[in-house]
C-alpha positions as CSV (number, residue, x, y, z in Angstrom):
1,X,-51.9,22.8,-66.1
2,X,-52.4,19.5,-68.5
3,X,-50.3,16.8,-67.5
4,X,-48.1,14.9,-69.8
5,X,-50.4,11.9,-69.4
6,X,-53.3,13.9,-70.1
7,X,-51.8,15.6,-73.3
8,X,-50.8,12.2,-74.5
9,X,-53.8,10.4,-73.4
10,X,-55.2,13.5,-75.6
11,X,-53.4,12.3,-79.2
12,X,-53.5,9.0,-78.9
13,X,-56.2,8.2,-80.8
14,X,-54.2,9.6,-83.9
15,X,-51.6,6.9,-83.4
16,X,-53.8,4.7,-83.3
17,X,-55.6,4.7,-86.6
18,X,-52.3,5.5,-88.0
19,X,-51.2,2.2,-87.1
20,X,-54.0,0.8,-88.2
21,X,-54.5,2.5,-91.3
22,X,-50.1,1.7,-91.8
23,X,-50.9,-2.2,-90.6
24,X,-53.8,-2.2,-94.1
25,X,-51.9,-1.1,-96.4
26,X,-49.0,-3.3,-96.0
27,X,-51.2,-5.8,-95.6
28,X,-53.3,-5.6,-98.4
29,X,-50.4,-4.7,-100.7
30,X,-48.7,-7.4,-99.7
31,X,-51.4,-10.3,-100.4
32,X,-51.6,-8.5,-104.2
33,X,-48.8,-8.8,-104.6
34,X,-47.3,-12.1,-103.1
35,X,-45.3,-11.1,-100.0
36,X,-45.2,-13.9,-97.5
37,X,-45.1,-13.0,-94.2
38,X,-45.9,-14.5,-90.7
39,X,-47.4,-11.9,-89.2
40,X,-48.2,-8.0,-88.8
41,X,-49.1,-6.7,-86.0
42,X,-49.4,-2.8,-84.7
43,X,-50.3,-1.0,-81.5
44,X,-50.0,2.7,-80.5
45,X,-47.7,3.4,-77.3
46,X,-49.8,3.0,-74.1
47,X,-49.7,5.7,-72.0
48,X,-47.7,3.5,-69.2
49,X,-44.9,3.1,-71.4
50,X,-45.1,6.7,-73.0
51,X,-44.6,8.3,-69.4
52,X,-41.7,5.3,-68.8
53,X,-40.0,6.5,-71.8
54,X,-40.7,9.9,-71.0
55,X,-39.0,10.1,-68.0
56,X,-35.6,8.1,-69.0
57,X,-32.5,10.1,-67.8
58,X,-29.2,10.5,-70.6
59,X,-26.5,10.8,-67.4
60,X,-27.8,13.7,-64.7
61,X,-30.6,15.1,-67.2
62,X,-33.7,13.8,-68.6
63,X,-33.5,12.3,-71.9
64,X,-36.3,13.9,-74.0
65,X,-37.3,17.6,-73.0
66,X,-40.2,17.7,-75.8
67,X,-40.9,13.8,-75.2
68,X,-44.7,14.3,-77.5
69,X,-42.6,15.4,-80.3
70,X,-39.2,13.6,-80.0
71,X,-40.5,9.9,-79.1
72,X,-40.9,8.3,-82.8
73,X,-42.3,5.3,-82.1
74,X,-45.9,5.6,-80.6
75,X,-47.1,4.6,-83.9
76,X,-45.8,0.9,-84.3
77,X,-45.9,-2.4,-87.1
78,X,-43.8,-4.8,-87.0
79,X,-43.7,-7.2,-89.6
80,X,-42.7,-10.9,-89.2
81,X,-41.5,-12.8,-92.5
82,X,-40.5,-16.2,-93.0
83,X,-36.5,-15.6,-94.6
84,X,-34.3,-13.6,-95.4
85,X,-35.2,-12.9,-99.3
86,X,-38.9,-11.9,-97.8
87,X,-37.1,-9.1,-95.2
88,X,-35.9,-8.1,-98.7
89,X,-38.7,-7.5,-100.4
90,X,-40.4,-5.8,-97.3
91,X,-37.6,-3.7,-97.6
92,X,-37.8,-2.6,-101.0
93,X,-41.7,-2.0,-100.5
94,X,-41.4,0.2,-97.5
95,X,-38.4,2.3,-99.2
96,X,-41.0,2.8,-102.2
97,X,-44.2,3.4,-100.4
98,X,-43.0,5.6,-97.9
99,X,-41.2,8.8,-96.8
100,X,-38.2,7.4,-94.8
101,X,-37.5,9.3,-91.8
102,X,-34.8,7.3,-90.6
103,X,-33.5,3.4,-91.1
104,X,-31.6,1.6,-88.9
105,X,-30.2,-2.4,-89.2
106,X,-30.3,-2.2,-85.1
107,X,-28.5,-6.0,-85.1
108,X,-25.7,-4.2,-87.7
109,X,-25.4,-1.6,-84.7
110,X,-25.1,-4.2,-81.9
111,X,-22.9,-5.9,-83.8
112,X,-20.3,-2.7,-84.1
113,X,-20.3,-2.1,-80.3
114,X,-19.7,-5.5,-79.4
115,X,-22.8,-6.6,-78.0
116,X,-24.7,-9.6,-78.9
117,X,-28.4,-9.2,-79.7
118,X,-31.4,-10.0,-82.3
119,X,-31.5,-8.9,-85.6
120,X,-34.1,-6.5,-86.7
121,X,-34.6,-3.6,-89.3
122,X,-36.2,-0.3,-87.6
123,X,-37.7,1.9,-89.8
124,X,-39.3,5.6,-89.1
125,X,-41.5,6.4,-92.0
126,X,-44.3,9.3,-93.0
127,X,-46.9,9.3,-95.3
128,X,-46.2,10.4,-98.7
129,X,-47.3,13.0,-100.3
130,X,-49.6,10.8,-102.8
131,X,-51.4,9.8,-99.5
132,X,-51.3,12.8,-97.9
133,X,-53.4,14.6,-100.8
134,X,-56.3,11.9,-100.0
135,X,-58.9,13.8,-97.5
136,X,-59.2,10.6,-95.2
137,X,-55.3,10.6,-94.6
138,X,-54.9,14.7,-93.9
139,X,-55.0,13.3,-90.4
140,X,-51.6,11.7,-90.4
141,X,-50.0,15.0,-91.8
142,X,-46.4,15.3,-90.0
143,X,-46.9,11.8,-88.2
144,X,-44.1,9.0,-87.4
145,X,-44.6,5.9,-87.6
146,X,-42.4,3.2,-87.0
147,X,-41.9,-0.5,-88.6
148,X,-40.0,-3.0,-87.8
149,X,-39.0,-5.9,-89.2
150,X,-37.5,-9.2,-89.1
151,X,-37.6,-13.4,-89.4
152,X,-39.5,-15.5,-87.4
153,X,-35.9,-17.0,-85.1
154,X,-35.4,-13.4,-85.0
155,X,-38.2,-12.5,-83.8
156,X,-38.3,-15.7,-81.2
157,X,-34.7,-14.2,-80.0
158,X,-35.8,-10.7,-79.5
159,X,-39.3,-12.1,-77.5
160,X,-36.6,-14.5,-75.0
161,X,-34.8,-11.5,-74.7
162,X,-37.2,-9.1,-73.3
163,X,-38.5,-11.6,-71.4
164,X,-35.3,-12.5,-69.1
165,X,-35.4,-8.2,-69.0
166,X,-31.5,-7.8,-68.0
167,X,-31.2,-3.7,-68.5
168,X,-27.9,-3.9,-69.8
169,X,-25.9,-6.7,-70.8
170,X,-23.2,-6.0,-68.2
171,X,-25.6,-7.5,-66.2
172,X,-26.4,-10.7,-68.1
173,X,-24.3,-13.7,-66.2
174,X,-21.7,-14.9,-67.6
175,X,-22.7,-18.3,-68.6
176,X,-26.2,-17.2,-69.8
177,X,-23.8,-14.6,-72.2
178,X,-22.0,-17.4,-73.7
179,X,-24.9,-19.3,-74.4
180,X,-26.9,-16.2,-75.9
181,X,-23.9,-15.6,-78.5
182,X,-23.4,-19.3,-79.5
183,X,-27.5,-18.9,-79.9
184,X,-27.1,-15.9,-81.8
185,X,-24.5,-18.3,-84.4
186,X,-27.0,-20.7,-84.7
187,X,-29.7,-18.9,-85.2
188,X,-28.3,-17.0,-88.5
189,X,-27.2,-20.6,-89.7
190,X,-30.4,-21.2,-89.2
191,X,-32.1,-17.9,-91.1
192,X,-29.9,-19.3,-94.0
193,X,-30.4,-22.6,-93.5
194,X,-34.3,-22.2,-94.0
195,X,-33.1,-19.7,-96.8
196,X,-31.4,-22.1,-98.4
197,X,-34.0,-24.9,-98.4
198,X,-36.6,-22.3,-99.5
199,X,-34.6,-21.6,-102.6
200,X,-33.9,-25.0,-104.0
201,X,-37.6,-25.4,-103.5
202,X,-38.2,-22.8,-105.6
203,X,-35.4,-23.9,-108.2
204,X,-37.0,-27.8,-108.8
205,X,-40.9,-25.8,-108.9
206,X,-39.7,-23.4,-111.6
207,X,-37.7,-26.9,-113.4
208,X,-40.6,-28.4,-113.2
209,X,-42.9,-25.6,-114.4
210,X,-40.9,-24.5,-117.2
211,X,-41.1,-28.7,-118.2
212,X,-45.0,-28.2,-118.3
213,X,-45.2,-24.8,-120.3
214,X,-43.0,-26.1,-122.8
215,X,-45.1,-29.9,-122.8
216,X,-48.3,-27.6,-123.5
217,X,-46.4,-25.2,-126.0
218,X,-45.2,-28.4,-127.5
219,X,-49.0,-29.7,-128.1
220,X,-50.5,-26.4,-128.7
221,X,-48.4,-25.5,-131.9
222,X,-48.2,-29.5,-133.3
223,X,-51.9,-28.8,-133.8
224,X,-51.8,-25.2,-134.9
225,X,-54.4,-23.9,-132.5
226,X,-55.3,-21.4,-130.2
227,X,-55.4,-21.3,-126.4
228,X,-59.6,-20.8,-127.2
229,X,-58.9,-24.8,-128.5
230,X,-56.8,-25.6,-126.0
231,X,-57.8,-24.5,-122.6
232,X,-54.9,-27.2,-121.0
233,X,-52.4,-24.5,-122.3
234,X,-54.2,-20.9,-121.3
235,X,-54.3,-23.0,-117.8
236,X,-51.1,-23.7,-117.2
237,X,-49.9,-20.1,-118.4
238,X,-51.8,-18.4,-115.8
239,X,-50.5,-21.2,-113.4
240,X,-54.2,-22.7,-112.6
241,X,-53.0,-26.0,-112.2
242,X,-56.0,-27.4,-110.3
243,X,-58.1,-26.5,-113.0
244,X,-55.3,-28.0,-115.3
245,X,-55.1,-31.3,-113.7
246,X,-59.2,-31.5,-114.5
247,X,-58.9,-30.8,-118.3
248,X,-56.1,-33.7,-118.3
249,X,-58.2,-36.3,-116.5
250,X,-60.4,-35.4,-119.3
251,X,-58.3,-36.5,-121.8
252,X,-56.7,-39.2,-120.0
253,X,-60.4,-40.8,-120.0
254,X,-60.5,-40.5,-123.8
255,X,-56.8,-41.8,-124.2
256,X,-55.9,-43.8,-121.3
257,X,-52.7,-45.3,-122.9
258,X,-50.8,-42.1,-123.9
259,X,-48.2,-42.0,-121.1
260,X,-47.6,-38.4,-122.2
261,X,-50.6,-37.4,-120.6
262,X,-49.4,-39.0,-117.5
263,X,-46.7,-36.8,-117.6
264,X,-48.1,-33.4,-118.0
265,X,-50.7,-34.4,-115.0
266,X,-47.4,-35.2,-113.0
267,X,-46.4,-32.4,-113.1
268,X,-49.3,-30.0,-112.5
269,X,-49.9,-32.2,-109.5
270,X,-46.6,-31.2,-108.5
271,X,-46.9,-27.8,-108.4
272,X,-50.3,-27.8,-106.9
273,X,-49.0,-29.5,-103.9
274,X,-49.6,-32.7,-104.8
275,X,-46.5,-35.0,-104.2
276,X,-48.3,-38.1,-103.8
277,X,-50.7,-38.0,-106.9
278,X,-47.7,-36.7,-109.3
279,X,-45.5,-40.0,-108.5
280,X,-48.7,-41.8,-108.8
281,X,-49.0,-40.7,-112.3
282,X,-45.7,-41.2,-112.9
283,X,-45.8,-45.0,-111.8
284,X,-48.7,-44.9,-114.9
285,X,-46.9,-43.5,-117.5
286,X,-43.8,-46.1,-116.6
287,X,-46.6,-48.7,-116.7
288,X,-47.3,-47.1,-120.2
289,X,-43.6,-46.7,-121.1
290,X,-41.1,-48.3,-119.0
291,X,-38.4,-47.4,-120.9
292,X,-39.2,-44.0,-121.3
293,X,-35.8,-41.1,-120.2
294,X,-38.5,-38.3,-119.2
295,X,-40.4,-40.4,-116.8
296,X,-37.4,-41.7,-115.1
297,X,-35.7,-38.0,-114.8
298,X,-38.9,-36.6,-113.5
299,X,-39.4,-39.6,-110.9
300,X,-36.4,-38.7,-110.0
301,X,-37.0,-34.8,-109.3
302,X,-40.0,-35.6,-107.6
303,X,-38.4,-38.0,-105.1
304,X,-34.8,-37.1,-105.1
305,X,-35.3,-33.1,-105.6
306,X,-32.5,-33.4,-108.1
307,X,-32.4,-30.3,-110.4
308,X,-32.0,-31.2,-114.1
309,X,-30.4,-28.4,-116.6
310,X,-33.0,-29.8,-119.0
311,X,-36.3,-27.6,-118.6
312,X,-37.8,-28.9,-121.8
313,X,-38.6,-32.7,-120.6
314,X,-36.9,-34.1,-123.3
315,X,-33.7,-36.3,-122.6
316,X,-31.1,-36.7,-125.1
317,X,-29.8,-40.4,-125.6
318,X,-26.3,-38.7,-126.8
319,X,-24.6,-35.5,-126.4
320,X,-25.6,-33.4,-129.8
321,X,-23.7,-29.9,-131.2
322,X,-26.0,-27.6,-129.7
323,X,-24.9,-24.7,-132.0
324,X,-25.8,-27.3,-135.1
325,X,-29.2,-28.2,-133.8
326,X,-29.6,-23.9,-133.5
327,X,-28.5,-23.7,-137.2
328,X,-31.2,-26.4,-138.4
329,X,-33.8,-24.9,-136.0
330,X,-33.0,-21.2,-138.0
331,X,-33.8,-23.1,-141.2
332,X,-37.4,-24.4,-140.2
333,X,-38.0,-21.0,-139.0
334,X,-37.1,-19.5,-142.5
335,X,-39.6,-22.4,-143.5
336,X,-42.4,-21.9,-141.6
337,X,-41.9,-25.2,-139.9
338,X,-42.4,-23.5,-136.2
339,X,-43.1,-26.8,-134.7
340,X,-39.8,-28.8,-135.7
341,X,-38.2,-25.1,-134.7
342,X,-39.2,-25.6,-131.3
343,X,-37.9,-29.4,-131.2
344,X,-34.4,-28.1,-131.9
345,X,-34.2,-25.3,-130.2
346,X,-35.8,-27.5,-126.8
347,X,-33.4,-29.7,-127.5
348,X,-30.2,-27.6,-128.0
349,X,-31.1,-25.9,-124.9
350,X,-30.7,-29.5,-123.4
351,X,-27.5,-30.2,-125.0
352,X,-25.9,-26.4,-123.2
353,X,-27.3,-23.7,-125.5
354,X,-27.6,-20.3,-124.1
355,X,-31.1,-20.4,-122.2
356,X,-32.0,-16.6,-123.0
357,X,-31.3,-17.1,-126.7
358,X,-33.4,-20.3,-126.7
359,X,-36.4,-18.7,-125.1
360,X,-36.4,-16.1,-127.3
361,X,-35.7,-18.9,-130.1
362,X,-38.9,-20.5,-128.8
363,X,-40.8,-17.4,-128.4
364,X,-40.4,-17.3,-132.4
365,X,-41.3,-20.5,-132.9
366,X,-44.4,-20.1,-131.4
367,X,-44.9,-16.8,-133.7
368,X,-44.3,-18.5,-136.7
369,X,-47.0,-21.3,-135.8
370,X,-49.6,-18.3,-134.7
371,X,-49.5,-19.2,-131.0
372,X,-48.9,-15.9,-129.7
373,X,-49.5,-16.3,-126.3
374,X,-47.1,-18.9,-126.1
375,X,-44.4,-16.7,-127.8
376,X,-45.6,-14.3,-124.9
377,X,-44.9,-16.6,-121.7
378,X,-41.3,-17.1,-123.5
379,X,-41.0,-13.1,-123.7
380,X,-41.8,-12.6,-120.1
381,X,-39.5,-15.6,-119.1
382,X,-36.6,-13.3,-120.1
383,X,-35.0,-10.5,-118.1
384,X,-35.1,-7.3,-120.8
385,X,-32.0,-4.7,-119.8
386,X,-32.0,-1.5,-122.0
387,X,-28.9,-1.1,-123.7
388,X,-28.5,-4.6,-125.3
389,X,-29.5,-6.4,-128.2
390,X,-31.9,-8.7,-126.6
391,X,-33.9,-5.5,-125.2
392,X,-34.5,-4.9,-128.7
393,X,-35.3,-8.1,-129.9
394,X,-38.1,-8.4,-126.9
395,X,-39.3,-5.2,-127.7
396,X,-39.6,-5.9,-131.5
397,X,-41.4,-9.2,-131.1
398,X,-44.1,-7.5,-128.7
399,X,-44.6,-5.2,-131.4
400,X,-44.7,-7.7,-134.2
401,X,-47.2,-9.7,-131.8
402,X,-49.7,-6.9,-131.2
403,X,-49.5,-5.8,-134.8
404,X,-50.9,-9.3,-135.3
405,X,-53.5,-9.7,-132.4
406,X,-53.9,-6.5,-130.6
407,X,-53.8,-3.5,-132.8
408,X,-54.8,-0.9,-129.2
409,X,-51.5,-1.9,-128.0
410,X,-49.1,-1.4,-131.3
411,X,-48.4,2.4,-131.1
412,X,-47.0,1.8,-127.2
413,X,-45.2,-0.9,-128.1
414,X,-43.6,0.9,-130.7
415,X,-42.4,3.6,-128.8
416,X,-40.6,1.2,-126.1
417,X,-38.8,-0.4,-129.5
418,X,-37.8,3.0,-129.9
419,X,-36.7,3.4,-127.0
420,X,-34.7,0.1,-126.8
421,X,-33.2,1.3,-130.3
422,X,-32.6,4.8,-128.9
423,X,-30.2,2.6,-125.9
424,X,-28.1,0.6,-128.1
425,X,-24.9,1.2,-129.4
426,X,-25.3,-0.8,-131.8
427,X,-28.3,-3.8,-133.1
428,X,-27.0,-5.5,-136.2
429,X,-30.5,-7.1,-137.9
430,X,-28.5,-9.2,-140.4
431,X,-26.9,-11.3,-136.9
432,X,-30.3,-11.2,-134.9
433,X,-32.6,-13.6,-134.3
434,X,-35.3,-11.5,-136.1
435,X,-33.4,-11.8,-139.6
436,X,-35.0,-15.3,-139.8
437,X,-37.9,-14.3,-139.3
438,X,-38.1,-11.4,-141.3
439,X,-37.1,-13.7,-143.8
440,X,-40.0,-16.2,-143.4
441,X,-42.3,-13.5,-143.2
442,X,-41.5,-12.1,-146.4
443,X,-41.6,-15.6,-148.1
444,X,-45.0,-15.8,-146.7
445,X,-44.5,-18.9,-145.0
446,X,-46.8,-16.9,-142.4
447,X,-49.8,-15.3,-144.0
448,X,-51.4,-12.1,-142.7
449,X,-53.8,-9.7,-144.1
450,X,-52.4,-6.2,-145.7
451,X,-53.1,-4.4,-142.4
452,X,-50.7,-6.8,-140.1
453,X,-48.0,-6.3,-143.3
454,X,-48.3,-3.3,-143.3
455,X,-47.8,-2.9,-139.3
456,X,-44.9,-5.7,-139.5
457,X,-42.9,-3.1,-142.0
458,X,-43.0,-0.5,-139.6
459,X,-41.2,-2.6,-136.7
460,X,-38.8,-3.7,-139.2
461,X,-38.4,-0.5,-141.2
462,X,-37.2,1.3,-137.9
463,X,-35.0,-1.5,-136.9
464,X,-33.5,-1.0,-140.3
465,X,-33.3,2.9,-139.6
466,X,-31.2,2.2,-136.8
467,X,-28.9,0.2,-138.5
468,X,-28.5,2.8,-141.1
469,X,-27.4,5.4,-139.0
């Protein structure tokens, strides 16, 4: 008779390569798509600890009678992130790329009984079908695999842990208990802590970003050219900044004394790591313009990490209405004066106006001055739920954009405006942001051939539709 060694010895190999094959696709799907993490590792159960498990008693009777088909973890990954938000977004990946089995928060659990203990997220997952259908994964049929996960100070808590190897914390002394559970407080302080830092980070990068896209808007419609013109723009939209900060030594060479340029170099050096060579520039353009609000604020940022509610650059002397400086912007749309638009709308923004109204303010500015993929990056800035008015208004300008530039794409955006339309209770064209525009376009302030008209009436002649109804 085959022993229980041999047997397992026998389907080993199975675990492993589904480890391994578990281990590249988080891996791989992760670096698409941004995840950070510390590290991944996996390993299938050696046989050591499969017989150690094997044989665990449950009181006066062995634990697991069918131990090969009841032990669920002889597949491993555990995953090691850097915060909080990342266990997160591991989460939400795992839930949506495989078949949970089971999920337990085992530091939740620990917690309940009244035990002290690391935190970690346990998962028991299977292929999904989708996989499964793939001839090179029919191997992993009805397999278990299971993934862990947690922070690093987690992860350093659960490694100390092991390693002092008490079987039961009734057995832990008593003054090595009390200073696990006061490390156990500090450590989540900590988790947040690093959570916390991580996220203001990210709050003065996206400041200083959204500064920079609207410096490069800014220049980009004053001149009434395309991105094809003006590569500093397309660059910073797809966040190449390196490549960014190359085109602006460029220019800086041909106009050394234009602190402005200073500025937008600043701040791609910012968000390319460079700390150093962004208050360098900044030094310049005070050299250039020592009285100048922007240079100051954004000195400031850099060394202070001060968040500003401004995220156009531009500092007002003086408090101004900001629902006035809307109402004037609304007039140079209806004008086809895009450009001073923008201005206003920046600058009421500034002064408190609602940031989703003035990015979708701005993202018709730059319509009107025929910089559509600057109206884009405004678009995509904005959070689109179904069932309001702003869903619609998104939806419309993508259509009103591709009926201008991209004709493949109309007919699908169309049928999300429908959609959007089909949501809403109720969309009111008259008190939208699109009336203006509408309006401008039929003054032709904005001039298109018959075939973009033509496409423009459609989006507006099924918003109209809907109002009717």
């Amino acid at each position: 008779m085959v022993g229980l060694a041999e047997q397992y010895a026998e389907i080993r190999p199975r675990y492993e390569k589904l480890c391994d094959e578990t281990r590249r696709i988080i891996v791989e799907s992760f670096e698409e798509s941004g995840i950070y993490f510390q590290n991944i590792s996996s390993r299938a159960k050696n046989i050591e600890s499969f017989l150690n498990k094997a044989g665990k008693l449950n009181g006066d009777y062995k634990k697991y009678s069918l131990p090969l088909s009841e032990i669920t973890d002889l597949a491993g990954v555990r995953i090691i992130t850097y915060t909080l938000k990342d266990l997160e977004k591991v989460d939400r990946f795992i839930v949506g790329n495989f078949d949970i089995v089971e999920k337990r928060d085992v530091g939740e659990e620990r917690y309940k009984e009244g035990k002290f203990g690391y935190q970690s997220i346990h998962y028991l997952v299977q292929f999904p079908e989708n996989r499964l259908v793939l001839a090179e994964n029919k191997k992993y049929s009805g397999l278990i695999c299971e993934i862990q996960i947690r922070t690093v100070l987690q992860h350093a808590w659960a490694e100390i842990e092991h390693d002092i190897q008490y079987k039961n914390q009734s057995d832990v002394p008593r003054s090595l208990e009390r200073k696990f559970i006061a490390l156990a407080g500090l450590l989540e302080i900590a988790d947040r802590e690093f959570q916390a830092i991580q996220d203001e980070d990210a709050r003065l990068k996206k400041t200083i970003d959204e500064q920079l896209q609207n410096e490069v808007t800014r220049a980009n419609i004053s001149k009434n050219i395309s991105d094809s013109d003006e590569p500093v723009a397309a660059l910073v939209r797809s966040k190449r900044y390196s490549e960014a900060i190359l085109l602006y030594n460029d220019k800086i060479s041909l106009s050394p004394n234009m602190h402005t340029l200073y500025l937008g170099r600043a701040r791609a050096k910012f968000l390319s790591g460079d700390r150093q060579g962004a208050l360098s520039d900044i030094d310049l353009a005070l050299g250039l313009a020592p009285t100048d609000a922007v240079a100051q604020k954004l000195r400031e940022q850099f060394i202070e990490g001060a968040l500003s509610e401004s995220i156009t650059g531009d500092v007002s002397s003086e408090y101004e209405d900001p629902n006035a400086l809307t109402r004037q912007a609304n007039i140079f749309i209806e004008s086809g004066d895009g450009v001073s638009a923008f201005e206003l709308y920046s600058k009421a923004q500034d002064n408190g106006a609602s940031k989703p109204f003035s990015q979708i303010n701005k993202a018709i500015s730059c319509y009107v001055s025929l910089d559509y993929t600057g109206s884009l990056y405004f678009l995509d800035s904005l959070q689109s739920r179904l069932g309001t008015p702003m869903s619609v208004t998104i939806a419309a300008m993508h259509c009103l954009i591709t009926a201008s530039i991209d004709r493949s794409k109309f007919e699908s955006n169309l049928d999300i405006l429908e959609n959007a339309l089909n949501e809403v209770d109720d969309f009111t064209l008259s008190v939208s942001p699109l009336a203006k525009l509408r309006r401008c376009i039929e003054s032709g302030h904005i001039k298109f051939d018959d075939d973009v008209n033509a496409r423009i009436e459609v989006v507006f002649s099924k918003i109209e539709r809907k109002n009717n109804n």
